[in-house]
C-alpha positions in Angstrom: 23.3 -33.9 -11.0 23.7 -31.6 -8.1 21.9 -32.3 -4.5 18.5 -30.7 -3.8 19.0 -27.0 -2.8 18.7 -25.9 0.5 17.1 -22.3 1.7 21.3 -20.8 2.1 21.4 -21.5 -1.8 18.6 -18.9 -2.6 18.4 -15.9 -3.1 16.3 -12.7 -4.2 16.9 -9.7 -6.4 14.8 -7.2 -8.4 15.0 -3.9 -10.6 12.6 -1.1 -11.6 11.1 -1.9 -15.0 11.5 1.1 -17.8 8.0 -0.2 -19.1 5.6 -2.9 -17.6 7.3 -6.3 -18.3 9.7 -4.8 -19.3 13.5 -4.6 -17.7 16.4 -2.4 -18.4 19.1 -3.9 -20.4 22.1 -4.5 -18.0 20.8 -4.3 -15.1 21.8 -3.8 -11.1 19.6 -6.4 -9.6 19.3 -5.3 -5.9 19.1 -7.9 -3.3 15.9 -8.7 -1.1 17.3 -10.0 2.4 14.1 -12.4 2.6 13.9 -15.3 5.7 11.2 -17.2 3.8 10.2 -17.1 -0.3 7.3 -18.3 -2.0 7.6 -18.7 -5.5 4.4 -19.9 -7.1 3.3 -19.9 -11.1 -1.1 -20.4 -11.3 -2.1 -21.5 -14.9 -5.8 -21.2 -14.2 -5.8 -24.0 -16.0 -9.8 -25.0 -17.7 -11.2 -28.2 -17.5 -13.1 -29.2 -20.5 -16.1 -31.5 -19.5 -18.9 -33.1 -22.1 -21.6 -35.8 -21.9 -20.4 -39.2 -22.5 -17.5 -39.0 -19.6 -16.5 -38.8 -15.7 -13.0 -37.0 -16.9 -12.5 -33.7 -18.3 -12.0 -34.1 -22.1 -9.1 -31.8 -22.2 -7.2 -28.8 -20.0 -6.6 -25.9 -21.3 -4.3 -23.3 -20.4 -5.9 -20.0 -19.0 -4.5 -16.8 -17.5 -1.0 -17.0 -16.0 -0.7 -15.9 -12.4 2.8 -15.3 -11.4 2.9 -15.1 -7.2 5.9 -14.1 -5.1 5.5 -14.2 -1.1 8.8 -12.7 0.4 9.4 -12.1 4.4 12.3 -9.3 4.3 14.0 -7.9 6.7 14.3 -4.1 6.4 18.4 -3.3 6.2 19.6 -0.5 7.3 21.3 0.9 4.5 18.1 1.4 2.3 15.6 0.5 4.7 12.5 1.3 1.9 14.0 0.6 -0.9 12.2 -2.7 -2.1 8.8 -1.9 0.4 8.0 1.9 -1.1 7.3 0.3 -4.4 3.8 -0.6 -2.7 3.2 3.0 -2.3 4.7 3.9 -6.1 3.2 0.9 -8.1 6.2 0.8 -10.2 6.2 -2.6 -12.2 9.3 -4.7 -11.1 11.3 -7.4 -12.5 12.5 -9.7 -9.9 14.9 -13.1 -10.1 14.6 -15.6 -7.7 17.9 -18.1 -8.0 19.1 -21.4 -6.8 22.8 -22.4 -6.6 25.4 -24.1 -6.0 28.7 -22.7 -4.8 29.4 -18.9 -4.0 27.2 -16.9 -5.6 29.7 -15.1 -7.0 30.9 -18.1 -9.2 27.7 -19.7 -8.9 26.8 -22.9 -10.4 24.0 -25.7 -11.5 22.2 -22.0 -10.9 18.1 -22.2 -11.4 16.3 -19.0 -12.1 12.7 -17.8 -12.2 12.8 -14.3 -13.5 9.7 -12.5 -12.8 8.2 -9.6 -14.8 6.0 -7.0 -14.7 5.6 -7.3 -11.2 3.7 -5.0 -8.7 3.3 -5.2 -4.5 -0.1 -6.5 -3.9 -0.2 -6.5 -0.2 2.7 -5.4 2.4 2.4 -6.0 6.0 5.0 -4.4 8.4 5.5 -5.0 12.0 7.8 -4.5 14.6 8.5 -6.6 18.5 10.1 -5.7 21.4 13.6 -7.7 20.8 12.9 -8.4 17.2 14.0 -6.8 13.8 11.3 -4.7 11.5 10.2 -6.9 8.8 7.9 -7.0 6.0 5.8 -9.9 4.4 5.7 -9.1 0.5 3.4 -10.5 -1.9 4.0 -9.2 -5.1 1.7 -10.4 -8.7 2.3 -10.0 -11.8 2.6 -10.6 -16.0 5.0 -13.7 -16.6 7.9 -16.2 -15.4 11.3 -16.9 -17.5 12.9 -20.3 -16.1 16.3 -20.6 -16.7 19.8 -21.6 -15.7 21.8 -18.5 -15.2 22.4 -15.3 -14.3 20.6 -12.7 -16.2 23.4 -10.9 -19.1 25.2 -8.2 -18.5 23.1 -7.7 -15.3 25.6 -6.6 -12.1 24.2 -7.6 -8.2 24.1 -5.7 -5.1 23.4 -6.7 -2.1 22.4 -4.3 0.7 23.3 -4.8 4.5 22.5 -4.3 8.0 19.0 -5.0 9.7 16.8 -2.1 12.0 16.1 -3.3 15.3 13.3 -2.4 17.2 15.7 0.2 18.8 15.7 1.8 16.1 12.1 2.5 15.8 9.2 4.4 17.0 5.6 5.5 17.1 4.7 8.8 17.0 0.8 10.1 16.7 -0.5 13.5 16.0 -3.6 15.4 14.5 -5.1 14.0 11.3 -3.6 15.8 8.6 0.2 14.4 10.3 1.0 17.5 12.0 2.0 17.8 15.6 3.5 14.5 16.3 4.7 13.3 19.6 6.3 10.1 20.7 3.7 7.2 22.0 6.0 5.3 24.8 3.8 2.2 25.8 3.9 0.2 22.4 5.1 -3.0 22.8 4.6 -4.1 19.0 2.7 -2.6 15.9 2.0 -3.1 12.5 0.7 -2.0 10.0 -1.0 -3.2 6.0 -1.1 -1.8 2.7 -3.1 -3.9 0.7 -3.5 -2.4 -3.6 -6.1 -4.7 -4.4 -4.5 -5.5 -7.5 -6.4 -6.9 -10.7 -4.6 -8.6 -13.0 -6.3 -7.6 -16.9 -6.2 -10.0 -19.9 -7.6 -9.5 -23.8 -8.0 -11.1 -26.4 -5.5 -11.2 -28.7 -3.7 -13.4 -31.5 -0.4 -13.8 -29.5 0.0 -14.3 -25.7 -3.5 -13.9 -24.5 -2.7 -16.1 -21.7 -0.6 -12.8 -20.0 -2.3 -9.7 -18.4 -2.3 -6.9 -20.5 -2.4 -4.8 -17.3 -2.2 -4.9 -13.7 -4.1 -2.3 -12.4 -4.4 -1.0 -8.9 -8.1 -0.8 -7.0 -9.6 0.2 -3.8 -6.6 0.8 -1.3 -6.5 -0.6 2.0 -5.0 0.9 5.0 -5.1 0.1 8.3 -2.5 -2.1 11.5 -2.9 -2.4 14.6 -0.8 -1.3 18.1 0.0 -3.3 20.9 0.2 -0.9 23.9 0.7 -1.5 27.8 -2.6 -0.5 29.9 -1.8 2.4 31.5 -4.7 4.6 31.0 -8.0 5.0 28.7 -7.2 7.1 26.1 -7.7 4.6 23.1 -11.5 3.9 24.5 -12.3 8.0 24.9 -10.9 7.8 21.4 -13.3 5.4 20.0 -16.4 7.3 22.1 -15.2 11.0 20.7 -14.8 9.7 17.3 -11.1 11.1 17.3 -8.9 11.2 14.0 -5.2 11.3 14.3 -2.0 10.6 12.5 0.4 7.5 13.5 4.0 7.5 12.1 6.1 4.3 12.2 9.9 4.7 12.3 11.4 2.2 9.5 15.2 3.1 10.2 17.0 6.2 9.6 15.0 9.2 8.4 12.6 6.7 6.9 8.6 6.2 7.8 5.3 5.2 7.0 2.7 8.0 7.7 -0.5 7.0 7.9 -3.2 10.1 8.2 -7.0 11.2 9.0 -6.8 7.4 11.3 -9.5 6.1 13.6 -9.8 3.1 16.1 -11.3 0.0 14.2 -11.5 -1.8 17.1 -10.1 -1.5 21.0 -9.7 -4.2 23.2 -7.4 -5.3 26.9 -7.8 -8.9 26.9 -6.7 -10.2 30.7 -5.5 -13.6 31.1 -4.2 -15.0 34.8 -0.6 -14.8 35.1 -0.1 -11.8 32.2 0.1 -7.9 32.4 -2.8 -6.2 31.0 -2.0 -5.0 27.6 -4.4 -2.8 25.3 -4.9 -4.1 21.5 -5.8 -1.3 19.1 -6.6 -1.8 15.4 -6.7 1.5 13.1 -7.7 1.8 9.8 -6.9 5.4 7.4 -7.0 7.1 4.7 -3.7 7.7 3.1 -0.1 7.1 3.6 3.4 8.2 2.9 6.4 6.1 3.0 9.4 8.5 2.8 
């Protein structure tokens, strides 16, 4: 029996579904380069309670909830390529293994194979001196356990992290036109949250599984981090300005968010600390490209 696992014996991989719950046959599992993951299986379980007793009479087994919290930093070679699928909705099928040995001859492997998975909430933010990273959590259909690698299936693993050097904020008018660099942000970050609702029916086999996983009311919003140097975020707020905001994710890639508005503006001021300005946004629709 091999020793308990430890978090450099785990790791992450996923591939676009060709239907919902349903994955490609052979395929390239890309690697998520995650610093902490969540995996989580909710049975909803239903207690059964009648006259006669304190305890439940029996449990029953209701809808599956398969969870996935990822943090992942962004690499550099494909920057979006696991984060635009919160913008697409494309269903995913995604392996989380344990193992022993190189991963290349892997063994005592454990494996929670995800399917018909979809981003339910993304959150990406960026620090002076840190990397850009994302905090995932993904929903969906149903969890295989196993004990190996998935057939025929080849893995890829993409390198390379984007420092905040490589970033930037850029705002400009509402519909994302005119954009110019904003140089006094000290962090930001931004949310996509899809509000996802996971669908059962009634059925002779596998009722316990959604059906569907459809997307509702989209969320958008973050929130900036400047240095105080003047007032433009409060005339903002007063005039009822809308404007764009574009977030450099490494490379040619961004998230632009357009027709934005200060949620809320605020320069807290605390002895010993520079005056900084915290502005939170909301929107009304985004690109990640």
């Amino acid at each position: 029996m091999p020793e308990t696992y430890g978090s450099h014996e785990c790791r992450v991989y996923f591939v676009q579904e060709t239907a919902y719950g349903q994955m490609p046959a052979n395929p390239t599992m890309i690697g998520v380069n995650a610093e902490n993951v969540d995996a989580a299986i909710n049975p909803s379980l239903v207690k059964v309670r009648g006259v006669g007793s304190r305890d439940p009479t029996a449990i029953k087994r209701g809808l599956r909830k398969p969870i996935l919290r990822l943090s992942h930093i962004l690499p550099s070679d494909a920057p979006i390529g696991f984060i635009q699928h919160v913008q697409t909705l494309n269903s995913l099928s995604v392996q989380v293994l344990w193992f022993k040995g190189l991963f290349s001859s892997a063994t005592n492997i454990i494996s929670l194979l995800y399917r018909g998975m979809r981003i339910d909430k993304l959150t990406v933010e960026c620090g002076i001196d840190e990397l850009v990273k994302a905090d995932v959590e993904l929903v969906g259909q149903d969890v295989e356990v196993g004990t190996g690698k998935i057939a025929g299936a080849t893995y890829a693993d993409y390198a390379g992290a984007v420092a905040y050097t490589e970033s930037f904020v850029q705002r400009g008018n509402a519909d994302g036109s005119e954009l110019t660099d904003l140089t006094r942000i000290t962090d930001w970050k931004f949310t996509i949250e899809n509000n996802l609702k996971p669908v059962p029916v009634i059925r002779s086999a596998n009722a316990y599984l959604a059906k569907y996983l459809p997307a509702r009311h989209r969320e958008l919003g973050g929130e900036l981090t400047f240095e105080f140097e003047d007032k433009s975020e409060f005339e903002d707020v007063i005039n009822d300005a809308e404007f764009s905001l574009k977030f450099g994710l490494g490379g040619s890639h961004y998230a632009l968010f357009k027709y934005c508005k200060w949620e809320n503006v605020q320069t807290p001021v605390r002895i010993e600390d520079l005056v900084s300005l915290k502005a939170r946004f909301a929107a009304r629709d985004v690109v990640i490209a």
